[in-house]
N, CA, C and O atoms as CSV, one atom per row, in Angstrom:
chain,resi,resn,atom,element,x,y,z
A,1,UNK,N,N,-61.497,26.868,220.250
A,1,UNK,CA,C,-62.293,25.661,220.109
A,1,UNK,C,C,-63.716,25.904,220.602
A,1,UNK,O,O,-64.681,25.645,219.883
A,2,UNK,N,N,-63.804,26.251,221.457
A,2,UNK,CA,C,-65.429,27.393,221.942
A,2,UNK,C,C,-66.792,27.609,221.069
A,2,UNK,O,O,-67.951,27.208,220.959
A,3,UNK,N,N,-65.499,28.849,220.334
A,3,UNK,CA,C,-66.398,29.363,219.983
A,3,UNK,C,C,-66.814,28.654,218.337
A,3,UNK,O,O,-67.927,28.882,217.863
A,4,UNK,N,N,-65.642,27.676,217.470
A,4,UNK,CA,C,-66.096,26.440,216.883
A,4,UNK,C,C,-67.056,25.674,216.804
A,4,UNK,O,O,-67.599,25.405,215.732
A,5,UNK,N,N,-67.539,25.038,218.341
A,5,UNK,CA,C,-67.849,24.093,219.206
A,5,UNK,C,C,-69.900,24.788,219.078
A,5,UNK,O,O,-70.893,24.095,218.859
A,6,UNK,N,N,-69.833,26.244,219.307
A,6,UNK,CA,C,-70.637,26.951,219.256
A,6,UNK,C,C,-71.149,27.049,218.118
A,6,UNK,O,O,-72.362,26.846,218.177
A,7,UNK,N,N,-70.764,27.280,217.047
A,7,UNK,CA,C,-70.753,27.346,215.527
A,7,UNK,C,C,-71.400,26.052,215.132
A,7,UNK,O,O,-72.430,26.002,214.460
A,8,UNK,N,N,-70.822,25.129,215.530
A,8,UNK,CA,C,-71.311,23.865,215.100
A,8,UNK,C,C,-72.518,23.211,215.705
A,8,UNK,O,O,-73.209,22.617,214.877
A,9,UNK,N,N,-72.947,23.172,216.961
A,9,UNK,CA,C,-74.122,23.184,217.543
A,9,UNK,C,C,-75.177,24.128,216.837
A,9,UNK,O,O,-76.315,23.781,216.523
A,10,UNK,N,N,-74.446,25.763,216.578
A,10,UNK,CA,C,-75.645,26.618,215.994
A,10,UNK,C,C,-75.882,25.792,214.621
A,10,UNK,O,O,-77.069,25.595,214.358
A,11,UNK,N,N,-74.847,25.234,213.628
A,11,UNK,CA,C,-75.056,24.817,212.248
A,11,UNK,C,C,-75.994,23.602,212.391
A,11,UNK,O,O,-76.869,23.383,211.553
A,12,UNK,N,N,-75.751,22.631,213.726
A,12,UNK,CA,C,-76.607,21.471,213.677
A,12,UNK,C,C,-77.983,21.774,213.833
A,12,UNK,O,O,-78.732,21.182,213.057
A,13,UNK,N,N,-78.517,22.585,214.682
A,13,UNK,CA,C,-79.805,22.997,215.477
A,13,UNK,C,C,-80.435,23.917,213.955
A,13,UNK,O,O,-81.659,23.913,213.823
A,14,UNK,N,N,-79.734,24.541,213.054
A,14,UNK,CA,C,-80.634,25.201,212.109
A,14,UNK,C,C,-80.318,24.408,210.835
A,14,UNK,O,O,-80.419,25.075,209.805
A,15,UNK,N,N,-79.825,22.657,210.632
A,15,UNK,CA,C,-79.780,21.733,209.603
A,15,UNK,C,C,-78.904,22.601,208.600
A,15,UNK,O,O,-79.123,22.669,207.390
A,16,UNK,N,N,-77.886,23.249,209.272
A,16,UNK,CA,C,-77.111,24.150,208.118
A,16,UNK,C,C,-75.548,23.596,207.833
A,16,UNK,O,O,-74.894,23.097,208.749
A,17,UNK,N,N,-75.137,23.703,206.773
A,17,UNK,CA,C,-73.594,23.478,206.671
A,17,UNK,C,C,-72.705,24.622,207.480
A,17,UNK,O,O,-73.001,25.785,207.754
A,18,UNK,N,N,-71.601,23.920,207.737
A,18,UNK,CA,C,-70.906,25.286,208.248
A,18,UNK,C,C,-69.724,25.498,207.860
A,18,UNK,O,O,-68.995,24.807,208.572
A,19,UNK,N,N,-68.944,26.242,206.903
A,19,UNK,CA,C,-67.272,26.737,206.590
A,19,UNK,C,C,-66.344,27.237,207.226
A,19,UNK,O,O,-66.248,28.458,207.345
A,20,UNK,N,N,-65.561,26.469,207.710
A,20,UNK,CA,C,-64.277,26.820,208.412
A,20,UNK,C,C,-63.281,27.407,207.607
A,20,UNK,O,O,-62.775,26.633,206.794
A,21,UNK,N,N,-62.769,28.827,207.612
A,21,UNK,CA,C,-61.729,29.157,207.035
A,21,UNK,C,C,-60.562,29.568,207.988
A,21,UNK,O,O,-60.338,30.085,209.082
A,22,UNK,N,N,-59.876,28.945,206.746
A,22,UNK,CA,C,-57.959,28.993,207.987
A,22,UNK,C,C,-57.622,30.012,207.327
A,22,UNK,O,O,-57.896,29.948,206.129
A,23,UNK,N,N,-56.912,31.324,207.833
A,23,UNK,CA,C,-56.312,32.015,207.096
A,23,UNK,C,C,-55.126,32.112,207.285
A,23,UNK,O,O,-54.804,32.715,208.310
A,24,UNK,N,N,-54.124,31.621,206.477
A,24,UNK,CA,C,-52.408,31.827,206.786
A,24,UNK,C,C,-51.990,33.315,206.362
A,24,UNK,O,O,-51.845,33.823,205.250
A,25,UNK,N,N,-51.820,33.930,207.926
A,25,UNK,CA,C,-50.982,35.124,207.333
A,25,UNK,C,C,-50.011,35.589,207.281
A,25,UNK,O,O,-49.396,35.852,208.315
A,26,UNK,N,N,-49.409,35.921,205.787
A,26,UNK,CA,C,-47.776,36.209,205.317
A,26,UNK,C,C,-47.618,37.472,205.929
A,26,UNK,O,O,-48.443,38.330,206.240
A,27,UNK,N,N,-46.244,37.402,206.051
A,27,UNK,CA,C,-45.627,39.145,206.522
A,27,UNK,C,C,-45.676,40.151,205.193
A,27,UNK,O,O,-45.245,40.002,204.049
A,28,UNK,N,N,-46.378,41.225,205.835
A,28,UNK,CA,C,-46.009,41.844,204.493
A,28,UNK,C,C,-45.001,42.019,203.671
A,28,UNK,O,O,-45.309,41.995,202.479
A,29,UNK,N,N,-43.517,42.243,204.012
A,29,UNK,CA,C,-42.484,42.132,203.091
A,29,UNK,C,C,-41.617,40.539,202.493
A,29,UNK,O,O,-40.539,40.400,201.914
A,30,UNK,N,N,-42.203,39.964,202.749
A,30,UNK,CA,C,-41.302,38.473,202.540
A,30,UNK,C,C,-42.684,37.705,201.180
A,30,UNK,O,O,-43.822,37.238,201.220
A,31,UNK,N,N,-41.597,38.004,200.122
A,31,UNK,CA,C,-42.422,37.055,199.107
A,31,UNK,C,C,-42.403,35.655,199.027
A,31,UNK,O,O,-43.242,34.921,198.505
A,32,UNK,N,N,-41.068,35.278,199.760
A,32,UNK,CA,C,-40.515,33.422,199.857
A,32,UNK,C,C,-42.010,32.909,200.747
A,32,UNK,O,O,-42.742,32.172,200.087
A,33,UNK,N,N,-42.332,33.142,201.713
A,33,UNK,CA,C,-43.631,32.948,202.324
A,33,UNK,C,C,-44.628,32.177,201.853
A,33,UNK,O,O,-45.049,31.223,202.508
A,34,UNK,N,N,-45.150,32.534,200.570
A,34,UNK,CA,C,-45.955,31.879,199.987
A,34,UNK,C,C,-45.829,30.507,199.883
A,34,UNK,O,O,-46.736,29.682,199.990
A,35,UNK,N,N,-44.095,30.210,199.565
A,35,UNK,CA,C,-44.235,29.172,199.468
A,35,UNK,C,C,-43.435,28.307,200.822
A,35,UNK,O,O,-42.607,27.396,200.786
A,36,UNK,N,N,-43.995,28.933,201.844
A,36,UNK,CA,C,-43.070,28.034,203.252
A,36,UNK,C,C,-44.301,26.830,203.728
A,36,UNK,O,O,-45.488,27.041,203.975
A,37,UNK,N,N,-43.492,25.429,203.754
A,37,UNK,CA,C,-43.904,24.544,204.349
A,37,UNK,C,C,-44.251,25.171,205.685
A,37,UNK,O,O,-45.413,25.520,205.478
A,38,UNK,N,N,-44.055,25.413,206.528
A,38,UNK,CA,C,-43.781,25.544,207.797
A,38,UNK,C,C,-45.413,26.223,208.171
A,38,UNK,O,O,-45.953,25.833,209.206
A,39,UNK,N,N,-46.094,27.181,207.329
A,39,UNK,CA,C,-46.884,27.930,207.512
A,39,UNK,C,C,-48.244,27.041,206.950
A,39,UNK,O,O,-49.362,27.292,207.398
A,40,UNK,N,N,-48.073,26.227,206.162
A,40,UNK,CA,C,-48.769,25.219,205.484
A,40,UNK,C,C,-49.258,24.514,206.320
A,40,UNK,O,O,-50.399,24.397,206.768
A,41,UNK,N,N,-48.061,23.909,206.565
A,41,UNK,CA,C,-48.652,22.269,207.829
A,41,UNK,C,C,-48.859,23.410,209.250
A,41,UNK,O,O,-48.487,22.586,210.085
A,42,UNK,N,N,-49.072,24.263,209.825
A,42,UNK,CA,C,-49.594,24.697,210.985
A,42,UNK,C,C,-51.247,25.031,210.452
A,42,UNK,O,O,-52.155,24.422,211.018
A,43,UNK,N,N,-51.551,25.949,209.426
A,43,UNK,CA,C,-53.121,25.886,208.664
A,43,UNK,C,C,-53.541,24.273,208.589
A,43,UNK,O,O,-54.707,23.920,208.763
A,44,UNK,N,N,-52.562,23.425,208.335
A,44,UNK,CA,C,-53.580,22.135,207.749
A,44,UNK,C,C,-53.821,21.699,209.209
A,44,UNK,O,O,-55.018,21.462,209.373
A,45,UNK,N,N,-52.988,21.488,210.473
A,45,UNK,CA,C,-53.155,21.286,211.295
A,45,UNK,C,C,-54.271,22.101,212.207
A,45,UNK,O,O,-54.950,21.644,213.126
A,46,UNK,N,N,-54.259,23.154,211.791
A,46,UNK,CA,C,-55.268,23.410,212.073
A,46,UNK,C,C,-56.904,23.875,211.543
A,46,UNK,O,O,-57.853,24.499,212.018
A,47,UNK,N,N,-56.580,23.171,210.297
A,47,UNK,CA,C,-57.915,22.684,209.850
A,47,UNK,C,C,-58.557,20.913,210.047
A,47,UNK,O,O,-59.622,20.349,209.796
A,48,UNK,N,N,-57.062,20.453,210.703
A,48,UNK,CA,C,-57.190,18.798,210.980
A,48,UNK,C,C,-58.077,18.991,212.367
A,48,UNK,O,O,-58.989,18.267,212.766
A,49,UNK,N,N,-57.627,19.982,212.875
A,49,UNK,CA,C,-58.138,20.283,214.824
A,49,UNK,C,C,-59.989,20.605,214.158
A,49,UNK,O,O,-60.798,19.693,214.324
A,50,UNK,N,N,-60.223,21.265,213.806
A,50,UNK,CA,C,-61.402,22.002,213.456
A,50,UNK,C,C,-61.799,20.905,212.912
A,50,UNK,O,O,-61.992,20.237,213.928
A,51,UNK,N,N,-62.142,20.031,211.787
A,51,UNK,CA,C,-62.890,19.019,211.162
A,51,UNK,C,C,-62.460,18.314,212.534
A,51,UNK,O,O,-62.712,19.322,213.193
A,52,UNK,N,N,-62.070,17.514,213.385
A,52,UNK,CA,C,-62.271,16.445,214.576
A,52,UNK,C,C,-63.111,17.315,215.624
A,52,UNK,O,O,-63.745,16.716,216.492
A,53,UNK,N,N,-63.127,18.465,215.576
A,53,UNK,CA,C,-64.297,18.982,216.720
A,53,UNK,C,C,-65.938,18.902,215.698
A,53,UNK,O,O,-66.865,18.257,216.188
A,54,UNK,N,N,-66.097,19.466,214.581
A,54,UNK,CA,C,-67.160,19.290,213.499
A,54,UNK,C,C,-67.501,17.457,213.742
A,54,UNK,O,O,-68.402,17.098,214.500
A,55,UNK,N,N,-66.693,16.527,213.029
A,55,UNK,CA,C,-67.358,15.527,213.349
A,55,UNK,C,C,-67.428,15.164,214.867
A,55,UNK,O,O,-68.032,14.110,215.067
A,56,UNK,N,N,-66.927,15.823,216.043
A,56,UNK,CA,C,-67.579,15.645,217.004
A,56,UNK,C,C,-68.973,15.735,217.647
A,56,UNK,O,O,-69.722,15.114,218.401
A,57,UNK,N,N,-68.895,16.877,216.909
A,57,UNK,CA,C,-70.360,17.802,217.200
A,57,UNK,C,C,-71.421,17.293,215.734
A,57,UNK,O,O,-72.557,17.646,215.416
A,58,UNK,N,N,-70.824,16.707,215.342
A,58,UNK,CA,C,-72.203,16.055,214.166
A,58,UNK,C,C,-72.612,17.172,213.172
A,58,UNK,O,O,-73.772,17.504,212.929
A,59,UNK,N,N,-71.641,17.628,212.709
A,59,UNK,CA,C,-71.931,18.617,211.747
A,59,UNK,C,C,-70.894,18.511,210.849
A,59,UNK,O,O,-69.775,18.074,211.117
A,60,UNK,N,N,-71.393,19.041,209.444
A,60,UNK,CA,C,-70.756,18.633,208.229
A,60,UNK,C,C,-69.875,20.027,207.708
A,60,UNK,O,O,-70.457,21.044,207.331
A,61,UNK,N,N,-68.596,19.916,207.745
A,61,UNK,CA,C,-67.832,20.967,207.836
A,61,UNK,C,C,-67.240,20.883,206.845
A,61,UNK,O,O,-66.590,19.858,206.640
A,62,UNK,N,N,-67.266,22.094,205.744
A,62,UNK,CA,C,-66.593,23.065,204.943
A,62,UNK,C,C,-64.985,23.534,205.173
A,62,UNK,O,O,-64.794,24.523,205.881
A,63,UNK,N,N,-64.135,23.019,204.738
A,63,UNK,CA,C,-62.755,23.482,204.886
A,63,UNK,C,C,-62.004,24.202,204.185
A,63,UNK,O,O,-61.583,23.659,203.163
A,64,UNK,N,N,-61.569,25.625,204.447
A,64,UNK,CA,C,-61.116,25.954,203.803
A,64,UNK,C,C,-60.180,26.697,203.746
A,64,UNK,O,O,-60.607,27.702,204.315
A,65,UNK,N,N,-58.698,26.990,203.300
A,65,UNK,CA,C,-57.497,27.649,203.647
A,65,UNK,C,C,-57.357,28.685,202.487
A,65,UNK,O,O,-57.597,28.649,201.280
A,66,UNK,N,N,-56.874,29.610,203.340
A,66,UNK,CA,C,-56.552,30.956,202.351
A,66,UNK,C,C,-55.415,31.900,202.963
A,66,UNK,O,O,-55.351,32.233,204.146
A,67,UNK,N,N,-54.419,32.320,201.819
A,67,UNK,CA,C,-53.178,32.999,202.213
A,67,UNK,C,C,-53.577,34.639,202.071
A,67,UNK,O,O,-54.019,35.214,201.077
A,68,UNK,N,N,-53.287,35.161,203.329
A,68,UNK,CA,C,-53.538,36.911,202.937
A,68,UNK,C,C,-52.448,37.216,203.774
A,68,UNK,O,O,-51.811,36.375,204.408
A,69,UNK,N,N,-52.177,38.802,203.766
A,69,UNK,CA,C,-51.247,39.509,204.356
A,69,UNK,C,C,-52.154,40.298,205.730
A,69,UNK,O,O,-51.501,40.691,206.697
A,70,UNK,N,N,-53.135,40.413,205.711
A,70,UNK,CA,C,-54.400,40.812,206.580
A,70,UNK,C,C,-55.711,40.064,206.626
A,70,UNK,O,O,-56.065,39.231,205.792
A,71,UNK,N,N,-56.411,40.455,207.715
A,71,UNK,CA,C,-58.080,39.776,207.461
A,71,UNK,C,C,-58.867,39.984,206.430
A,71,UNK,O,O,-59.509,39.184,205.750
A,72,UNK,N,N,-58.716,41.667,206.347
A,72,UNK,CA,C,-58.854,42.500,205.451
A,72,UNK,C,C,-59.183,41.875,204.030
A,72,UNK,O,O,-60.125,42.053,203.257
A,73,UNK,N,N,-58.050,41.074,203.979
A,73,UNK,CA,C,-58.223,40.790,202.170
A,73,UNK,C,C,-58.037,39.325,202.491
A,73,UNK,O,O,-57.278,38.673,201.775
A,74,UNK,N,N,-58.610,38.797,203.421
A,74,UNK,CA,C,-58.491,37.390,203.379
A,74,UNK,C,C,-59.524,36.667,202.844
A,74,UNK,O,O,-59.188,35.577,202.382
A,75,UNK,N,N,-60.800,36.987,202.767
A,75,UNK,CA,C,-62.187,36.571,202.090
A,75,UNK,C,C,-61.797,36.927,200.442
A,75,UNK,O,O,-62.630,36.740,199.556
C-alpha cells in the first residue's frame, strides 16, 4: 500500500493518470486455473483495495488485471 500511496501522490503532483496492474499468477502446469474463481475474486479484491487508496489520494486510477504464469510475460 506504500509504495501505491507513493505512486499516486507522484501521479497527482505531475497531473498524470496512473495504471494499476493486478497480475494473477497461474502455476505453470495446471490449465483448470484459468478458469478458478478463487484466483479471480483475490485480483478483483485486490484491485477493489488499490482504487479505495487512488480515490483516497485524489488520483484517477487505471485498473487493470492480467493472467500470466510469470512477470516475465505478464505485460
Amino acid at each position: 500500500v506504500k509504495v501505491l500511496r507513493r505512486a499516486c501522490r507522484t501521479a497527482r503532483r505531475d497531473g498524470a493518470q496512473l495504471t494499476v496492474l493486478c497480475v494473477v499468477r497461474l502455476p505453470a502446469d495446471d490449465e483448470d486455473a484459468w478458469g478458478d474463481p478463487e484466483l479471480d475474486s483475490t485480483a478483483m479484491f485486490a484491485l477493489a483495495q488499490a482504487q479505495m487508496v487512488c480515490r483516497e489520494e485524489g488520483v484517477v486510477g487505471v485498473f487493470k488485471r492480467n493472467y500470466a504464469r510469470s512477470l516475465a510475460t505478464a505485460a
